[in-house]
C-alpha positions as CSV (number, residue, x, y, z in Angstrom):
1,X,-23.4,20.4,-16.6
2,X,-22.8,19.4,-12.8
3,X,-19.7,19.9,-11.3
4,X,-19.2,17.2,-10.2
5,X,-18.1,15.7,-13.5
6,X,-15.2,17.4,-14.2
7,X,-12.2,16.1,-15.0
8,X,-9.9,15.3,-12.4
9,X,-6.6,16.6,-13.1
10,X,-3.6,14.5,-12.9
11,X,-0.7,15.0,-10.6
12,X,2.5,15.1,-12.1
13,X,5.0,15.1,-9.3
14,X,4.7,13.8,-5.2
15,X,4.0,16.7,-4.3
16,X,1.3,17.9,-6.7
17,X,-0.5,14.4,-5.7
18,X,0.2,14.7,-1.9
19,X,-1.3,18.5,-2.3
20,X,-4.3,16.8,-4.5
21,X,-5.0,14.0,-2.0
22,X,-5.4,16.4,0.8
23,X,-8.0,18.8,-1.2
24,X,-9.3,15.7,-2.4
25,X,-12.1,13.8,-0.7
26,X,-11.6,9.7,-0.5
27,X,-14.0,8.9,-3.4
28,X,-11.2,10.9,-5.4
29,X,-8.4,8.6,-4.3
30,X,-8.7,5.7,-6.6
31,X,-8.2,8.1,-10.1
32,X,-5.7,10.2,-8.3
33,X,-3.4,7.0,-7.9
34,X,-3.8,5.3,-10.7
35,X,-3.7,8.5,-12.9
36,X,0.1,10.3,-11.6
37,X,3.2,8.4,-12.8
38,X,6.5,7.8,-10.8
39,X,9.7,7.2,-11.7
40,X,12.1,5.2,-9.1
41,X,14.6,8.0,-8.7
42,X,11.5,10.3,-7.6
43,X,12.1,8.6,-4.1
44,X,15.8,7.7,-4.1
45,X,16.7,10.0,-1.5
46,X,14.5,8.9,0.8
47,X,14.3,4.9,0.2
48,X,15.6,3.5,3.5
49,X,15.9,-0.6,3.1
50,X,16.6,-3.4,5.5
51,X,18.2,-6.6,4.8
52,X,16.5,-8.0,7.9
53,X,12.6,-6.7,6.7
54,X,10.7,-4.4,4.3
55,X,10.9,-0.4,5.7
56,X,7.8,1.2,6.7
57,X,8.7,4.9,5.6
58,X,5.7,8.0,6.4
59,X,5.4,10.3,3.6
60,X,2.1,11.8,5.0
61,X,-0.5,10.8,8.5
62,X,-3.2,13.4,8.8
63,X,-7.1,12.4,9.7
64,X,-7.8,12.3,6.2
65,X,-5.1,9.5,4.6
66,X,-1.8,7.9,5.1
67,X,1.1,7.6,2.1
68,X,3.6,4.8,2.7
69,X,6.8,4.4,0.8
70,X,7.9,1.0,1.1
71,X,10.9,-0.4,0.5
72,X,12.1,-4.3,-0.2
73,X,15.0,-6.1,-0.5
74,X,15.1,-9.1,-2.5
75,X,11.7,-12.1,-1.8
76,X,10.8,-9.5,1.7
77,X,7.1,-10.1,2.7
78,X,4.2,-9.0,4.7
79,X,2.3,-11.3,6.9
80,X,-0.8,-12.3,5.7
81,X,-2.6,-8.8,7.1
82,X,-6.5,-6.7,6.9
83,X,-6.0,-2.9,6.4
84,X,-7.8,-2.3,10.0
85,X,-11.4,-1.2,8.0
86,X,-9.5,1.0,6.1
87,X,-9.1,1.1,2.5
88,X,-5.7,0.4,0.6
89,X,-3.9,1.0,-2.7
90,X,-0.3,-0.1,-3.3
91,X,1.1,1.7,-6.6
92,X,4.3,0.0,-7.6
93,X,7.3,2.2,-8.1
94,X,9.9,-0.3,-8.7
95,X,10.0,-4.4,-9.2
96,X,7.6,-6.6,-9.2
97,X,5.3,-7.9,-6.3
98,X,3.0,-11.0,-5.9
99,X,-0.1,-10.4,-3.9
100,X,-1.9,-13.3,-2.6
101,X,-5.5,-12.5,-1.0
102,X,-7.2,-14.8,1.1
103,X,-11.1,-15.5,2.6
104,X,-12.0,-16.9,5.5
105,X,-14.2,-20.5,4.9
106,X,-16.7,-21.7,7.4
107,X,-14.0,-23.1,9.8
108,X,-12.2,-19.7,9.7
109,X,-9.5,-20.5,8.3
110,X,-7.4,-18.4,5.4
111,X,-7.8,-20.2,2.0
112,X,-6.1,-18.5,-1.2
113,X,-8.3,-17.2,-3.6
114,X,-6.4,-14.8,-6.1
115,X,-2.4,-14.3,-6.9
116,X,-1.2,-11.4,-9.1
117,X,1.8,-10.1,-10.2
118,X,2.4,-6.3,-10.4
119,X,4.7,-4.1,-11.9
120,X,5.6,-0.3,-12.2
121,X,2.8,2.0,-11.7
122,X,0.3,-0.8,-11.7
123,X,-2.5,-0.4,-8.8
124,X,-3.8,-3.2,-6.2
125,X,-6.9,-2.1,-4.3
126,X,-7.7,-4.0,-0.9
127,X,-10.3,-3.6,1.6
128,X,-11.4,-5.7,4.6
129,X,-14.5,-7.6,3.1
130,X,-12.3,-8.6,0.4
131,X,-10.6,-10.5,2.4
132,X,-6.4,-10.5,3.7
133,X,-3.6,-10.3,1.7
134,X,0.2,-10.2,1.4
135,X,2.9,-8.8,-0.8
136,X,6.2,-10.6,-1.9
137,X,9.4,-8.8,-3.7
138,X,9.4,-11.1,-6.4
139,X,12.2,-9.2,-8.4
140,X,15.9,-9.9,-8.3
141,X,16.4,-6.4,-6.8
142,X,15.2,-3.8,-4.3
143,X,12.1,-2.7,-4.9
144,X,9.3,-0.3,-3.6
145,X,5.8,0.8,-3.1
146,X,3.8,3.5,-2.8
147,X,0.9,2.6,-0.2
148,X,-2.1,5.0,-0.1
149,X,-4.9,4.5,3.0
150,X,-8.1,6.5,3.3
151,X,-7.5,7.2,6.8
152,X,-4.3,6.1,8.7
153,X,-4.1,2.5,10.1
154,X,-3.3,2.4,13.2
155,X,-2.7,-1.4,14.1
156,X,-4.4,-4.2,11.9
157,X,-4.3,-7.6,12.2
158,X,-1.7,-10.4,10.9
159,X,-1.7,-13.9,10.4
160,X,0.6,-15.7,12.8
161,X,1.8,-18.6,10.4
162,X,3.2,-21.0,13.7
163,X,-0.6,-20.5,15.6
164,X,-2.4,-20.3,12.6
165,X,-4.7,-17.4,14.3
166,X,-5.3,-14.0,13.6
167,X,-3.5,-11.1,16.1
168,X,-3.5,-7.5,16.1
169,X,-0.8,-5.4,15.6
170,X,0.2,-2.0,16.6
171,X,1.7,-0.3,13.4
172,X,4.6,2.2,12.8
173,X,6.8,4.0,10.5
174,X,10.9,2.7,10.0
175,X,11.4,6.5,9.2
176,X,9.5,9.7,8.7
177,X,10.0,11.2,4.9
178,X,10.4,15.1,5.0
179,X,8.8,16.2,1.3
């Protein structure tokens, strides 16, 4: 039997999967997120939120990946945004988020082409040839969500809604979570 065919084993706590993702290698990231459970009080103490936007809160940048903990208040958005090459998966922890992906047509312009609603330890997946996409708080509440990138992302760009163009933005953290 080859090795590589064992089972992966499933992380039961932040740590075990922060500890996991670094041994890991990225093909390994998809099962390791969808596979480890959390609960909303696993990340209570360190939820920072803003009434005035969502909170972009580093639990770990190294060369290999970037975990996110964001937190929402009530209908907070992104912009319209690509993930800068790099590949992203948003686990929810708590709430319930709409994400809207878009494709450019021939004009280049955006045009909708999916909406879903997820909840609670459901996964999104996004890369760049998928398109652009945006997340919503669509609960009645604070919510947050776990955002895992094979390799940090630096600066990405966003959808500027008044000049209907694409701009690039330098990206960076509301707080820094010490695990």
């Amino acid at each position: 039997m080859n090795s590589s065919n064992t089972t992966t084993k499933i992380p039961s706590t932040l740590t075990n999967l922060i500890s996991d993702l670094s041994e890991a290698n990225s093909s390994t990231y998809n099962t390791l997120i969808h596979a480890v459970n959390f609960n909303a009080d696993d990340f209570k103490a360190s939820a920072l939120f803003s009434e005035d936007c969502y909170t972009r809160n580093c639990i770990v940048d190294n060369e290999k990946y970037e975990l996110i903990l964001i937190c929402w208040c009530e209908g907070q958005k992104t912009p319209i945004h690509d993930h800068g090459g790099e590949e992203c998966w948003v686990k929810v922890i708590e709430g319930e988020f709409e994400e809207n992906v878009y494709k450019k047509n021939n004009k280049g312009e955006l045009n909708l082409v999916r909406s879903a609603i997820s909840k609670p330890n459901q996964v999104t997946y996004m890369k760049d040839f998928m398109g652009f996409h945006s997340l919503q708080n669509m609960s009645n509440k604070k919510a947050m969500s776990l955002h895992l990138y094979a390799k940090p992302i630096r600066k990405c760009n966003i959808f500027n809604e008044e000049t209907k163009t694409l701009q690039n933005k330098e990206l960076t953290y509301d707080t820094t979570i010490k695990i």
